[in-house]
C-alpha positions as CSV (number, residue, x, y, z in Angstrom):
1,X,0.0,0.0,0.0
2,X,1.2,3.5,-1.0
3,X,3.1,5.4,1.8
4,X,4.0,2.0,4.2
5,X,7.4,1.0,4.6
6,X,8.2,-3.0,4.1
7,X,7.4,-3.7,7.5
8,X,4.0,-2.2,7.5
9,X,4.4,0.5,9.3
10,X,3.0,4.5,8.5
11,X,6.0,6.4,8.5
12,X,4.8,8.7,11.3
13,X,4.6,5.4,13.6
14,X,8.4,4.7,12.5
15,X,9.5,7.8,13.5
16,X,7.5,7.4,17.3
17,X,9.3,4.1,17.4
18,X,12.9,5.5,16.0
19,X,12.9,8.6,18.6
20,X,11.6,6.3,21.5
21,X,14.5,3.4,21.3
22,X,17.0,7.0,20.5
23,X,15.3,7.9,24.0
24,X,15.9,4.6,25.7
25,X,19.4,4.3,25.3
26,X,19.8,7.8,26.6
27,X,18.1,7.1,29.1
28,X,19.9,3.4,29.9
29,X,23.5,4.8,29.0
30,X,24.2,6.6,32.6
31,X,24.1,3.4,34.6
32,X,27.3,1.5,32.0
33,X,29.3,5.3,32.7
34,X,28.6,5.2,36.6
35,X,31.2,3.0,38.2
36,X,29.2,2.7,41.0
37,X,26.4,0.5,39.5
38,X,24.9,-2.4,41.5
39,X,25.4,-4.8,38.7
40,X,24.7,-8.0,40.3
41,X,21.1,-6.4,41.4
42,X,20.8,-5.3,38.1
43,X,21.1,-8.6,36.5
44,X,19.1,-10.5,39.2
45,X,16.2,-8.2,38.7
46,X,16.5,-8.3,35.2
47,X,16.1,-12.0,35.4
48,X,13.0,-12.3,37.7
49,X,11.6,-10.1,35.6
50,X,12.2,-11.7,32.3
51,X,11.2,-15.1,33.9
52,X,8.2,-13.6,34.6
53,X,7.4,-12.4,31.1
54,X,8.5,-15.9,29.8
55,X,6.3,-17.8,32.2
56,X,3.2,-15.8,30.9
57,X,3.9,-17.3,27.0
58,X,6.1,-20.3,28.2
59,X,3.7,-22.0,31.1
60,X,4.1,-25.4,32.6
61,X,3.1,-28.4,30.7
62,X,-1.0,-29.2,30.4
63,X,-1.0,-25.3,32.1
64,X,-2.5,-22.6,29.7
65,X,-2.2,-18.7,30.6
66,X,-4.7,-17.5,30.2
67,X,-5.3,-14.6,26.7
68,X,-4.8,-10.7,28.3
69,X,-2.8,-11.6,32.0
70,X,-1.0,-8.6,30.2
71,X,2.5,-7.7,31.4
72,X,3.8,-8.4,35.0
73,X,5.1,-5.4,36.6
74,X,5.6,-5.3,40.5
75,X,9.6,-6.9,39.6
76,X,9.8,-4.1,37.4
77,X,8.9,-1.6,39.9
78,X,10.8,-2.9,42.7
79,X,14.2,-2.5,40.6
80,X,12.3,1.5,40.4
81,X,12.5,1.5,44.2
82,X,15.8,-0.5,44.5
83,X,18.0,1.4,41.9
84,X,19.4,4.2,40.9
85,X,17.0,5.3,37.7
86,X,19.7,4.4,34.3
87,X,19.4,0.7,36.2
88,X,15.9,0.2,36.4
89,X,15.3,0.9,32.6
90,X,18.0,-1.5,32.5
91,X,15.7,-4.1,34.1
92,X,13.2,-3.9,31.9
93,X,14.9,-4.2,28.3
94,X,15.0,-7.9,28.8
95,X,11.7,-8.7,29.8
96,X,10.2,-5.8,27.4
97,X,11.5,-7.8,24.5
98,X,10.5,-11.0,25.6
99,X,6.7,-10.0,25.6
100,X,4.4,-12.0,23.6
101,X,3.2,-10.6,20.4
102,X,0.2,-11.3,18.2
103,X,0.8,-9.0,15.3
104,X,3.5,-8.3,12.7
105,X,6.0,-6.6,12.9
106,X,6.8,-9.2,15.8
107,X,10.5,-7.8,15.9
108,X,9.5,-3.9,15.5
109,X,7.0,-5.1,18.3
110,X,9.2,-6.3,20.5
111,X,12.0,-3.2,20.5
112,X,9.0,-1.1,21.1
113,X,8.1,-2.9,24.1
114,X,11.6,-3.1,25.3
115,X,12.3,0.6,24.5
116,X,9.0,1.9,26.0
117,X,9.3,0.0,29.4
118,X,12.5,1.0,30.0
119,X,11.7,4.9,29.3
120,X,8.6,4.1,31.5
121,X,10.8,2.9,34.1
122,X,13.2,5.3,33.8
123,X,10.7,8.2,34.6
124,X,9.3,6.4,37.2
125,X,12.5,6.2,39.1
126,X,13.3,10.0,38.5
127,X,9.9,10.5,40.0
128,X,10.8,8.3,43.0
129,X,14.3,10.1,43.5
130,X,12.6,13.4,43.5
131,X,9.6,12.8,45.9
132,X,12.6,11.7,48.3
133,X,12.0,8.2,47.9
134,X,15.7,6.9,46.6
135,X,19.5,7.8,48.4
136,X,22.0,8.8,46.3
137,X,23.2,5.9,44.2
138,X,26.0,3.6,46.0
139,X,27.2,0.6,45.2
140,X,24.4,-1.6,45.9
141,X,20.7,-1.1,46.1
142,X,19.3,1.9,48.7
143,X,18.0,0.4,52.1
144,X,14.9,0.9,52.6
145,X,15.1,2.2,56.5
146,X,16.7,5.4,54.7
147,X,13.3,6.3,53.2
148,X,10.6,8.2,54.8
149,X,8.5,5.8,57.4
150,X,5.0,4.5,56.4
151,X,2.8,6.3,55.7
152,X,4.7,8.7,54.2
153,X,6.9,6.2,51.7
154,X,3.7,5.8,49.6
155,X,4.0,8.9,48.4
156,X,7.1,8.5,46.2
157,X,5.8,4.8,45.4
158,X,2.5,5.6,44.2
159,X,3.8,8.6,42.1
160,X,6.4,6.5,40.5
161,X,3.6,3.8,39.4
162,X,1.4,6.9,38.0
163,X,4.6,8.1,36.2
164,X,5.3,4.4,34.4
165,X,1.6,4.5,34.1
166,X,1.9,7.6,32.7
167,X,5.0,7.1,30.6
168,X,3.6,3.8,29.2
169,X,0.4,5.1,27.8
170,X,1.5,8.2,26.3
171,X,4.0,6.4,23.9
172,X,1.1,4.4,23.0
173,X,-1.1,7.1,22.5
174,X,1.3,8.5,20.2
175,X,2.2,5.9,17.9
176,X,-1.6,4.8,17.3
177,X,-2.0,9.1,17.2
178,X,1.1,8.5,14.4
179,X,-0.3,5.1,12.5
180,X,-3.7,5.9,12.4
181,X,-3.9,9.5,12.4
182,X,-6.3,9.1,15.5
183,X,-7.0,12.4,17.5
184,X,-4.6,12.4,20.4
185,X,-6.8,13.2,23.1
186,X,-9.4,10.2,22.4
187,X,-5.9,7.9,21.5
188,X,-4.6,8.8,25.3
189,X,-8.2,9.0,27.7
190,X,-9.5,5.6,27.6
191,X,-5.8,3.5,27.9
192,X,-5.0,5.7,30.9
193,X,-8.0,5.2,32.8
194,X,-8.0,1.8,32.3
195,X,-4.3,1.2,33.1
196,X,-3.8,3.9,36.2
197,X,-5.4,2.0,39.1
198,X,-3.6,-1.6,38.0
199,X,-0.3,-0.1,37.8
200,X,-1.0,1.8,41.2
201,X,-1.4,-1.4,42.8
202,X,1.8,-3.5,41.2
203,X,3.4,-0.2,42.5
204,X,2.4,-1.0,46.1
205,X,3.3,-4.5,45.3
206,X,6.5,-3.5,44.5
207,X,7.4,-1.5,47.2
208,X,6.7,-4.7,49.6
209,X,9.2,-6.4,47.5
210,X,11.5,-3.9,47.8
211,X,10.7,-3.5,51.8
212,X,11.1,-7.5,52.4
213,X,14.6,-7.5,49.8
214,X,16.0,-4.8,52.0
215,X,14.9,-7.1,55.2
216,X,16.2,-9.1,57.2
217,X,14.4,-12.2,55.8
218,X,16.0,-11.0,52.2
219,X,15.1,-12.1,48.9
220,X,13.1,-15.4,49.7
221,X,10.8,-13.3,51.6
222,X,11.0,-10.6,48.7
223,X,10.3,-13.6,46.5
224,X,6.5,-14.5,48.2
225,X,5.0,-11.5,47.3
226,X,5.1,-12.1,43.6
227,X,3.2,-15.2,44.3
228,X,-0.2,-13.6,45.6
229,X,0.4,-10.7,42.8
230,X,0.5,-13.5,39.9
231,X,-2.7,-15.3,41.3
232,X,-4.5,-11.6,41.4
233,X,-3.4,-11.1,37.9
234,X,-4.6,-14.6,36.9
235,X,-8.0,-13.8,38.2
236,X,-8.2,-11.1,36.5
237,X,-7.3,-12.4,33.3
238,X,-10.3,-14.9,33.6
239,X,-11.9,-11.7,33.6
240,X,-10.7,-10.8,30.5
241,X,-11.4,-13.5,28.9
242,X,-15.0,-13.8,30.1
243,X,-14.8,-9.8,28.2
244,X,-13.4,-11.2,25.1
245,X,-16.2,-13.5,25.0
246,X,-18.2,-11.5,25.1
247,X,-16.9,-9.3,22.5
248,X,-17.0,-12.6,20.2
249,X,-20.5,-12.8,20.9
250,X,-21.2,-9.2,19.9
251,X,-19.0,-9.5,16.5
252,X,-20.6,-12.9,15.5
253,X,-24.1,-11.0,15.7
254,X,-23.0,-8.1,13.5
255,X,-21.1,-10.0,11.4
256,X,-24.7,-12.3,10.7
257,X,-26.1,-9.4,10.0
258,X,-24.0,-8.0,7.5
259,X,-23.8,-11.1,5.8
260,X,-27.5,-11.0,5.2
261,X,-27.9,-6.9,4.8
262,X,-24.3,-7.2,2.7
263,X,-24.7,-3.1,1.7
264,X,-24.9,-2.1,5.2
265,X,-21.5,-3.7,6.2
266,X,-19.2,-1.2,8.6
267,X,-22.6,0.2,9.9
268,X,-22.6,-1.3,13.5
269,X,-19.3,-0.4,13.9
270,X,-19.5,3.2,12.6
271,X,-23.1,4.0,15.5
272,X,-21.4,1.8,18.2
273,X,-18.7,4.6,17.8
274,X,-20.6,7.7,17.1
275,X,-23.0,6.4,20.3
276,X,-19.7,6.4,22.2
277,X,-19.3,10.0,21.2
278,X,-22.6,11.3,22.5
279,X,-22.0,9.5,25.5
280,X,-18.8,10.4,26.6
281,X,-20.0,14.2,25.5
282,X,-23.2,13.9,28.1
283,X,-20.2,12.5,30.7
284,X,-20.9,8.7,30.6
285,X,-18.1,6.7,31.0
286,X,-16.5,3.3,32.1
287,X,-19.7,0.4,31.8
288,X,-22.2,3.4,31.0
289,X,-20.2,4.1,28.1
290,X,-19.5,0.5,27.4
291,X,-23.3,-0.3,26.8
292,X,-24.1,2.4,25.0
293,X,-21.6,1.7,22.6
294,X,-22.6,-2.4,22.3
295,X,-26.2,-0.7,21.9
296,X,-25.1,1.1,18.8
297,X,-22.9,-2.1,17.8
298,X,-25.7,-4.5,17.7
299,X,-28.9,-1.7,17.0
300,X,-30.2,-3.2,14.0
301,X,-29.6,-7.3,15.1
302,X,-33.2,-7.8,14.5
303,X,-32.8,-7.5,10.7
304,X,-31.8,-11.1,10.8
305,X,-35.4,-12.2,11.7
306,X,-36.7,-10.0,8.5
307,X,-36.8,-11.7,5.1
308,X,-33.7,-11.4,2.9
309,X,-36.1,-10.9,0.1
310,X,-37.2,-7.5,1.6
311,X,-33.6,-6.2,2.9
312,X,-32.1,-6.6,-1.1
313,X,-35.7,-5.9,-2.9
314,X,-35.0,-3.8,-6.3
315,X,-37.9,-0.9,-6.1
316,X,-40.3,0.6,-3.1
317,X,-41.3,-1.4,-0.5
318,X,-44.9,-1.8,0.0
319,X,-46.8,-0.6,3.3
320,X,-47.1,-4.1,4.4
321,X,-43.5,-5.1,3.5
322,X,-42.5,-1.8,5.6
323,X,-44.7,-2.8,8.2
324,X,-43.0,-6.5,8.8
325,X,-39.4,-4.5,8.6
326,X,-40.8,-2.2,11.1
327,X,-40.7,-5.4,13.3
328,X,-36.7,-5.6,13.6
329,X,-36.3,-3.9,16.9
330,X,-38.5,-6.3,18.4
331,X,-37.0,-8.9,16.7
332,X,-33.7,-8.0,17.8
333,X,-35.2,-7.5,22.0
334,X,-36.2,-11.1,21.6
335,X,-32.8,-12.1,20.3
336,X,-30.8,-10.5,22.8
337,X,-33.2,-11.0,25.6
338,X,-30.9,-13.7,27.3
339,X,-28.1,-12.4,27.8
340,X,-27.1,-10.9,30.6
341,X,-24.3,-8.6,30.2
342,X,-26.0,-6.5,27.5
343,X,-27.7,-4.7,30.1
344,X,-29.2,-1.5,29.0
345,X,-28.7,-1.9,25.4
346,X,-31.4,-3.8,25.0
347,X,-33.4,-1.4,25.3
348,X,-31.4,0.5,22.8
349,X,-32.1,-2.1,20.6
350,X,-35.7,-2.1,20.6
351,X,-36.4,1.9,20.9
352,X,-33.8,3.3,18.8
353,X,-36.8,4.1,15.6
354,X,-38.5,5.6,18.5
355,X,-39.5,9.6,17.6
356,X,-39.4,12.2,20.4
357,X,-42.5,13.3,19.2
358,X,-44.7,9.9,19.6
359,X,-44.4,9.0,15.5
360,X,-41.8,6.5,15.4
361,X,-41.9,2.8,16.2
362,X,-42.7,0.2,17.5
363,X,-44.5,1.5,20.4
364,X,-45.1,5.2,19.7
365,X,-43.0,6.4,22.9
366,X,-42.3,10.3,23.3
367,X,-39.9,12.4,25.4
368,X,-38.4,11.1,28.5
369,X,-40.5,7.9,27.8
370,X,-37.8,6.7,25.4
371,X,-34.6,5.4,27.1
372,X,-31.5,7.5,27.4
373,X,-29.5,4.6,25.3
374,X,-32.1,4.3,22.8
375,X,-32.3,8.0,21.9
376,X,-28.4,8.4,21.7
377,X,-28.4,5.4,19.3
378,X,-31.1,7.3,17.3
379,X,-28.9,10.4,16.1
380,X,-26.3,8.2,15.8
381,X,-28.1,5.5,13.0
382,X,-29.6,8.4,11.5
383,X,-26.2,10.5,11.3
384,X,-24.1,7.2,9.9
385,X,-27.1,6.5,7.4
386,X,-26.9,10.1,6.0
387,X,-23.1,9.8,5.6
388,X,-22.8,6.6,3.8
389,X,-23.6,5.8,0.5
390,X,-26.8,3.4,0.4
391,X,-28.6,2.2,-2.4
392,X,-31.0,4.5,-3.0
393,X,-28.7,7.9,-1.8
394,X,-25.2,9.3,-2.3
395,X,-23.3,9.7,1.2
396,X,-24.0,13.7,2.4
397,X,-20.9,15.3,3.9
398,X,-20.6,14.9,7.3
399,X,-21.6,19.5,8.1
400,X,-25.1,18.7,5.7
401,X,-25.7,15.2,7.7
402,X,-25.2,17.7,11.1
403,X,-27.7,20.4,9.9
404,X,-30.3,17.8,9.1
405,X,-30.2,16.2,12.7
406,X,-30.4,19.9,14.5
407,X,-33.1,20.7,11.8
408,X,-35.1,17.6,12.9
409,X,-34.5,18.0,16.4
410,X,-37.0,18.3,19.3
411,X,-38.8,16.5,16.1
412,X,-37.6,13.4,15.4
413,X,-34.2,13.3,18.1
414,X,-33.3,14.2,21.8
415,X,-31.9,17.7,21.1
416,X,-29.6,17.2,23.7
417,X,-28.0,14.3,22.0
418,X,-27.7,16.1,18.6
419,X,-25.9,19.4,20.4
420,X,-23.4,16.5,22.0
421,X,-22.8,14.8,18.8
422,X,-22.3,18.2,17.1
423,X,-19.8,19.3,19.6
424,X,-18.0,15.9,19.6
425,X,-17.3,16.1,15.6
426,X,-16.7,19.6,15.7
427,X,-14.0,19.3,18.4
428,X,-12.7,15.8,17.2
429,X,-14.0,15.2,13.5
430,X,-15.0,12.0,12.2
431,X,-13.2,9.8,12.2
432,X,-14.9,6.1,11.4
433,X,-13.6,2.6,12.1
434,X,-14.8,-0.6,11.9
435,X,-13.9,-3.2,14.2
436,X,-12.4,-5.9,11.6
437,X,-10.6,-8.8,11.0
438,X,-7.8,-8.3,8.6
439,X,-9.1,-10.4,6.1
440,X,-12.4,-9.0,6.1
441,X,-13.6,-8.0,2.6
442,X,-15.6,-4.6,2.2
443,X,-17.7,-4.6,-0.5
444,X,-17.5,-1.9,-3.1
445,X,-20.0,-1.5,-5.8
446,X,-18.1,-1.9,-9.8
447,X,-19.8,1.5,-10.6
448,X,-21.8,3.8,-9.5
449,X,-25.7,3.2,-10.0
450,X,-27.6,6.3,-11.2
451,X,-28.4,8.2,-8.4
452,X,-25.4,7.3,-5.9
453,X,-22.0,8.2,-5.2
454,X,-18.7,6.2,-5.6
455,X,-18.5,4.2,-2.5
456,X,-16.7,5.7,0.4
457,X,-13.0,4.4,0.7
458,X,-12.7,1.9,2.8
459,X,-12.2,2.8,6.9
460,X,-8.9,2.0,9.3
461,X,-9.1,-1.5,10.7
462,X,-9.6,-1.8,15.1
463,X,-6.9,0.3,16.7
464,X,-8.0,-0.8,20.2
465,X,-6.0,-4.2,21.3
466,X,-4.9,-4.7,24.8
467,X,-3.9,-2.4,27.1
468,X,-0.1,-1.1,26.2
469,X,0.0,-3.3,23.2
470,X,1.1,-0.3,21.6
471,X,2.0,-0.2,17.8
472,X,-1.4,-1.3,15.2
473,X,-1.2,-4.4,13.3
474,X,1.3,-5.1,10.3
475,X,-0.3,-4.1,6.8
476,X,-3.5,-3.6,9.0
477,X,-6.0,-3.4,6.0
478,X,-9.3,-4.3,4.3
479,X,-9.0,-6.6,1.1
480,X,-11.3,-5.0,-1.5
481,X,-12.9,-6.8,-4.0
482,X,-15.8,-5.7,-6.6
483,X,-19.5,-6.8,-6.3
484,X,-22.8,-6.0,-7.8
485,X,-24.7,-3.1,-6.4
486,X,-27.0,-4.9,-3.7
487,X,-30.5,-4.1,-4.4
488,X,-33.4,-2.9,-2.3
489,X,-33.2,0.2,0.2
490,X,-32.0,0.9,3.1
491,X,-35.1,-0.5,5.4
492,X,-33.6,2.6,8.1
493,X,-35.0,5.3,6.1
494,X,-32.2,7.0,6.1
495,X,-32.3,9.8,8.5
496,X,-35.9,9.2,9.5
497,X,-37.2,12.9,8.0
């Protein structure tokens, strides 16, 4: 693809990844000029914490770790509170590069990881030093009786954890800011507030290992806490895994409906994200936001209990063909009714054709009667159906698609939830992507059919991943091949005027 190097990569993201491993050895070369650097600490530390990485992607035979356990920290941190600052990002560069990767580039992956640990830990212990958490550095790691007493020592600690936190998610913003050309701000929010309380407490976890090294009981004692911390860690990776379920869930519904509403493919994808821009505009955020998004995600699941026949029909619909399409948000309630974690959206699902003014379907509900989720997922459907290209209607710019939802405000939508999506896109822009496998197809019409645009060009694959996982996928990109112009409209009606 035009303007990838042969590894994948944007050049922007190259040049986040060149300047941070410049940065890392900068900030690693002090400790090989200081004479005075505890270098059989180093070493030991830097093995814990690589076997640590290791037995994350290397487990015991018949053992499986399980997916997202994500990176093991509290060995890392205790070199933070152990050594002087050059030695700590020292620490890291071992087990950085060792970290299990998914995606291609696996080698570009890896330095990144390597690089951006050790400049993570490397604040961190500057952060430590200047909170008066760290002696001047001798010739073996500080004792810990010349710190402050508890409680004052979890000052420095927990500062130095926010720093790696910090640290870690800001060269992650960046190089997904740099591959993707995603807006900073949204690139940054959502991995830092994900990530700040888990590294807060393998902070605290390394500071006891640090307290018990410096003990009399010594390293076997310092040893023990890493047990409890990797139990904690395997718990919550259960977690994770229960999460990824249910995202599998979610995609295998949007993915049945696409397959039988082929035109519409992308659409979930593209509300899910513009609900998620209402709602973290009105303040929602952590599961709030979550369901609201799923809502617009999975919104029109009921089309797979309407006829194919009527979803690809070549000319009008008739009143009694709209009518039984009308039915898909009740179809879709029933669908989703059993399961549990959807929450809220459910009712997203089966209100979002519901007008504020009593004339929408299927239950006529007006005002406040409609719920919150349901009316955010309205503007939403009604803003991505103006601004793609459908069958029957060429794809409006994105300032004509915003006029028509404040003209049909108080109307047709919430007002409050067109204002929020306004000031969202005005502040951030559009931006749409669709949550994709690589190999996923996106079908393009071969020409354009009287009366409609070229097709859009085709959106950015997923950015999201786990948490730190940093650079995007290798040659992350949608395959396109040419198909015949699906027939039938849109059974949305557009943007419900």
């Amino acid at each position: 693809m035009r303007g990838l190097p042969p590894a994948g990569l944007p050049c922007p993201a190259w040049a986040v990844v060149f300047c941070a491993v410049l940065a890392a050895i900068a900030c690693t070369a002090p400790a090989f000029a200081d004479s005075r650097t505890p270098w059989p600490a180093v070493a030991l530390l830097a093995v814990l914490y690589l076997g640590c990485e290791l037995v994350r992607i290397c487990p015991l035979p018949g053992k499986r770790v399980p997916e997202g356990i994500g990176s093991f920290f509290p060995v890392l941190l205790a070199a933070v509170f152990l050594l002087p600052p050059a030695a700590a990002a020292l620490v890291a560069l071992p087990g950085g590069f060792a970290q299990a990767v998914v995606r291609r580039p696996a080698g570009v992956r890896r330095v990144w990881h390597a690089a951006q640990q050790a400049l993570a830990a490397g604040a961190a212990g500057w952060t430590f030093g200047l909170l008066g958490g760290a002696a001047p550095p001798g010739s073996a790691p500080v004792p810990f009786a010349e710190l402050p007493h508890f409680p004052y020592a979890l000052l420095p600690a927990v500062a130095a954890a926010a720093a790696f936190c910090l640290v870690l998610t800001a060269l992650d913003a960046g190089v997904l800011a740099a591959a993707e050309r995603r807006p900073l701000r949204t690139a940054w929010r959502g991995p830092l507030g994900r990530s700040l309380a888990p590294h807060c407490v393998h902070g605290l976890a390394g500071l006891m290992m640090a307290v018990l090294w410096r003990s009399p009981y010594g390293l076997p004692a310092a040893l023990l806490v890493l047990l409890p911390m990797y139990i904690s860690c395997w718990v919550f990776a259960q977690y994770h895994r229960e999460r990824a379920a249910h995202q599998a869930t979610i995609r295998a519904l949007v993915q049945a409906v696409e397959l039988k509403d082929r035109y519409t493919r992308g659409h979930g994808e593209r509300v899910g994200q513009a609900s998620a821009m209402i709602a973290r505009e009105l303040g929602m955020d952590g599961d709030r936001l979550e369901v609201v998004r799923i809502a617009g995600i999975l919104h029109d699941v009921g089309k797979l209990g309407v006829p194919t026949r009527l979803l690809r029909k070549d000319g009008p619909l008739t009143p009694q063909e709209r009518r039984i399409i009308e039915l898909h948000p009740e179809y879709g309630h029933e669908m989703v009714r059993g399961i549990g974690f959807l929450g809220e959206a459910r009712s997203a699902i089966l209100h979002h054709h519901e007008r504020v003014d009593g004339s929408g379907y299927p239950y006529g509900l007006t005002g406040e009667q409609i719920p919150v989720p349901a009316r955010v997922v309205a503007v939403a459907d009604a803003f991505d159906a103006m601004t793609s290209t459908r069958s029957y209607s060429r794809a409006r710019p994105v300032p004509a698609a915003l006029a028509e939802l404040e003209r049909c405000a108080g109307a047709h939508f919430d007002p409050v939830m067109v204002r929020a999506l306004v000031e969202a896109i005005g502040r951030d822009g559009w931006h749409p992507v669709v949550t994709a496998d690589e190999d996923e197809l996106q079908v393009i019409p071969a020409g354009p059919a009287p009366g409609r645009a070229e097709a859009p060009a085709a959106a950015a694959p997923d950015p999201g991943g786990p948490a730190l996982s940093g650079l995007p996928a290798q040659g992350a990109r949608t395959r396109v091949r040419t198909a015949e112009p699906p027939k039938g409209p849109e059974p949305d009606g557009g943007s419900g005027t």
